[in-house]
Z-matrix of the N, CA and C atoms (Angstrom, degrees):
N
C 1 1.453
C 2 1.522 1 108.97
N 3 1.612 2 125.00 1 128.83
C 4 1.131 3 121.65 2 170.30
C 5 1.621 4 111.95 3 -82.42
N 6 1.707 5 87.67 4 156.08
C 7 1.416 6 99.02 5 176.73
C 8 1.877 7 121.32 6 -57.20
N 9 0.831 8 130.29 7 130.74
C 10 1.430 9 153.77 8 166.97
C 11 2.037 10 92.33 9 -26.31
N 12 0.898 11 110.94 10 150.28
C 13 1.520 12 125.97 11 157.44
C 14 1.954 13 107.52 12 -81.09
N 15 1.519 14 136.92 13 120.44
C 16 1.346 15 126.14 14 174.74
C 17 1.273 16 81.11 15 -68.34
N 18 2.364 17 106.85 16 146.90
C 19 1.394 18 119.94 17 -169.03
C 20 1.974 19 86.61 18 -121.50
N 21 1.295 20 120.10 19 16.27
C 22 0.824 21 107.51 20 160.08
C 23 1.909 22 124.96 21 -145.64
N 24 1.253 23 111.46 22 -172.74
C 25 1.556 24 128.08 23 -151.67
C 26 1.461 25 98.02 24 -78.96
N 27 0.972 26 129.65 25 55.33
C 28 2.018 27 120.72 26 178.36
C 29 1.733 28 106.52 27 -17.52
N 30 0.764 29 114.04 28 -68.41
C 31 1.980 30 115.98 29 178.27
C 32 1.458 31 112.37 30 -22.88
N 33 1.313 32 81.99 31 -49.27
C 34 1.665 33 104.17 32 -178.96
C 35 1.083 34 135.15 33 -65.31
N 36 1.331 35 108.34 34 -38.10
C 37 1.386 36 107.33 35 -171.34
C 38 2.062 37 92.32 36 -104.92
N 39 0.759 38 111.56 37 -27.22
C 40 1.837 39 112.32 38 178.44
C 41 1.661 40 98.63 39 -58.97
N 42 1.601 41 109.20 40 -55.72
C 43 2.487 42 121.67 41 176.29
C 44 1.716 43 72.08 42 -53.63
N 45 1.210 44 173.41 43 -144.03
C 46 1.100 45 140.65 44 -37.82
C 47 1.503 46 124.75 45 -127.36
N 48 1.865 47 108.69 46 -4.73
C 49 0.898 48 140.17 47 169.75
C 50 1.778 49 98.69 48 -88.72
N 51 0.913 50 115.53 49 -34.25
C 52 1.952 51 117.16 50 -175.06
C 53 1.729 52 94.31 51 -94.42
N 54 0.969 53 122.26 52 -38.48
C 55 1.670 54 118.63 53 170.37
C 56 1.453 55 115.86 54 -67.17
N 57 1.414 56 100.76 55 -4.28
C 58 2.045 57 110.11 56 170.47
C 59 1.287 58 111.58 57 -103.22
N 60 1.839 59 129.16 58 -3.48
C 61 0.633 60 107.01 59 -167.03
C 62 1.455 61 127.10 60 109.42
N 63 1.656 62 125.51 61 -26.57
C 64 1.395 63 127.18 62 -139.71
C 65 1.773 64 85.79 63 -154.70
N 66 1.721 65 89.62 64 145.40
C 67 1.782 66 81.97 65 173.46
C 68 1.418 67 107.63 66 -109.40
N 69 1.261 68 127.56 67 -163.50
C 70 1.764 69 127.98 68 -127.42
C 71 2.246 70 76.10 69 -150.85
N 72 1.064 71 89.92 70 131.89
C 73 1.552 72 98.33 71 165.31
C 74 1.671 73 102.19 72 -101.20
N 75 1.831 74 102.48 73 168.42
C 76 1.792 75 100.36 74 -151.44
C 77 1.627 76 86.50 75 -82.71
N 78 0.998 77 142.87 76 26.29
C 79 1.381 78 132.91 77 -153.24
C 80 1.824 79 93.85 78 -145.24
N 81 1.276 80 127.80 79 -11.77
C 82 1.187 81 104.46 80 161.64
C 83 1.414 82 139.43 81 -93.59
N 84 0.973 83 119.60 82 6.27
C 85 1.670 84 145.83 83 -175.32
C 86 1.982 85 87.54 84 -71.81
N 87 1.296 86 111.65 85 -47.13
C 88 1.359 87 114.82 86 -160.41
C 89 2.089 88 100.54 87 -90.50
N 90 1.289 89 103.11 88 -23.08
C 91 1.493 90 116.57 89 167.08
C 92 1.449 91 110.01 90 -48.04
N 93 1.783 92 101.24 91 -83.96
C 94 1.262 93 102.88 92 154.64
C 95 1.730 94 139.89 93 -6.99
N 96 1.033 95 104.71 94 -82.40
C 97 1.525 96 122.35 95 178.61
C 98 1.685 97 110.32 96 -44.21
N 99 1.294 98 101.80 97 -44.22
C 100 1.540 99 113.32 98 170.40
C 101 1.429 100 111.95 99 -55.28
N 102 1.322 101 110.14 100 -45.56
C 103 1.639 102 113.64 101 -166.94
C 104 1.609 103 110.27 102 -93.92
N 105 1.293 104 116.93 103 -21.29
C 106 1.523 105 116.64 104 138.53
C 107 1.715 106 129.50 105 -49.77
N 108 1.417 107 96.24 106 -56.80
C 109 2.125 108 103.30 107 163.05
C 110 1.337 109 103.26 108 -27.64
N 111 1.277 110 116.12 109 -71.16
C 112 1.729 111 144.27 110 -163.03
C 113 1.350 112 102.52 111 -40.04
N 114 1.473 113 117.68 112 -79.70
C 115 1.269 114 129.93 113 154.19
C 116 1.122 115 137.71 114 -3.28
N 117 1.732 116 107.67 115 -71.56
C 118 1.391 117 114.89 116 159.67
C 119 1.462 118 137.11 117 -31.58
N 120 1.981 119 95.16 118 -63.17
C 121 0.972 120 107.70 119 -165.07
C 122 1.340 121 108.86 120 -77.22
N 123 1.675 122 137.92 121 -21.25
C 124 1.185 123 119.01 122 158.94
C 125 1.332 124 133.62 123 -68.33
N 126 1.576 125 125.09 124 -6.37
C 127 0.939 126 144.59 125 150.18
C 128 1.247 127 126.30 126 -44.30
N 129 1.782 128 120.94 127 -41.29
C 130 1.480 129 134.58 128 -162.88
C 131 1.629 130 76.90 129 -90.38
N 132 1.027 131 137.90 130 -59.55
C 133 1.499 132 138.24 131 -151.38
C 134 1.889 133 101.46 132 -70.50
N 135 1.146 134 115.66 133 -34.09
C 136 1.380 135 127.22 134 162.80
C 137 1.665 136 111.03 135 -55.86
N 138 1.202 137 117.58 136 -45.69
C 139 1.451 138 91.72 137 -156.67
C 140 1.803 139 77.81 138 -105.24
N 141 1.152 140 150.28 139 -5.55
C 142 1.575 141 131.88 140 164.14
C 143 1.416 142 105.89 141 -63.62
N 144 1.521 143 98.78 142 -35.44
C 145 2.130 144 86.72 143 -171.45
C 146 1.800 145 93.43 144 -67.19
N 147 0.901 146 125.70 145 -27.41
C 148 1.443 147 115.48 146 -170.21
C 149 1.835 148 111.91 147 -86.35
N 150 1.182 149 99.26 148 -13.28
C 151 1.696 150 108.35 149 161.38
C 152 1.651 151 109.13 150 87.29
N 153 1.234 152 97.46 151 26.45
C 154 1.798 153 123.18 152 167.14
C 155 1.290 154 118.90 153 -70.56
N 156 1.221 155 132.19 154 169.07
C 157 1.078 156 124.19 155 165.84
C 158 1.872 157 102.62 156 -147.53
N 159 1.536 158 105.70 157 17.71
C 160 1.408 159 129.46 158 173.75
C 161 1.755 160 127.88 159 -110.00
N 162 0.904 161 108.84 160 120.54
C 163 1.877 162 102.07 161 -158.51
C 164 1.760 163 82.85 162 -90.92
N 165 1.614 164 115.86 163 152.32
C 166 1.284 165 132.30 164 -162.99
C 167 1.353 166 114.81 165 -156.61
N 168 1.439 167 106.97 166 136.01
C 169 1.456 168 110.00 167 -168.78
C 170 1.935 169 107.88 168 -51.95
N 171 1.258 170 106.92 169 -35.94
C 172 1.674 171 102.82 170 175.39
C 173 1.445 172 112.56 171 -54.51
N 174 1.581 173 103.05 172 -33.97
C 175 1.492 174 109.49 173 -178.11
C 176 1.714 175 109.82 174 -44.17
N 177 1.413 176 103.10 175 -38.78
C 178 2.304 177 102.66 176 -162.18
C 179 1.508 178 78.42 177 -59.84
């Protein structure tokens, strides 16, 4: 199995973890991204059971 594409902004999420106050280990940027995957994909499975073919914020 290949590795995943990260679906999110590292800069971003490290400025917003230090704008809380708290620092960011090098391994959660890729945490993240995983738990975005997750997200998604119950999302895609959400809006097929409903017979969509449009992903929707009700969908997360």
């Amino acid at each position: 199995m290949s590795e995943k594409e990260v679906l999110v902004v590292g800069t971003k999420v490290k400025n917003y973890m230090r704008d809380k106050g708290v620092k960011s280990s090098g391994d959660l940027v890729e945490a993240v991204s995983a738990r975005v995957y997750q997200m998604l994909d119950v999302a895609v499975e959400r809006c097929k059971e409903n017979k969509r073919s449009t992903v929707r914020p009700c969908d997360l």
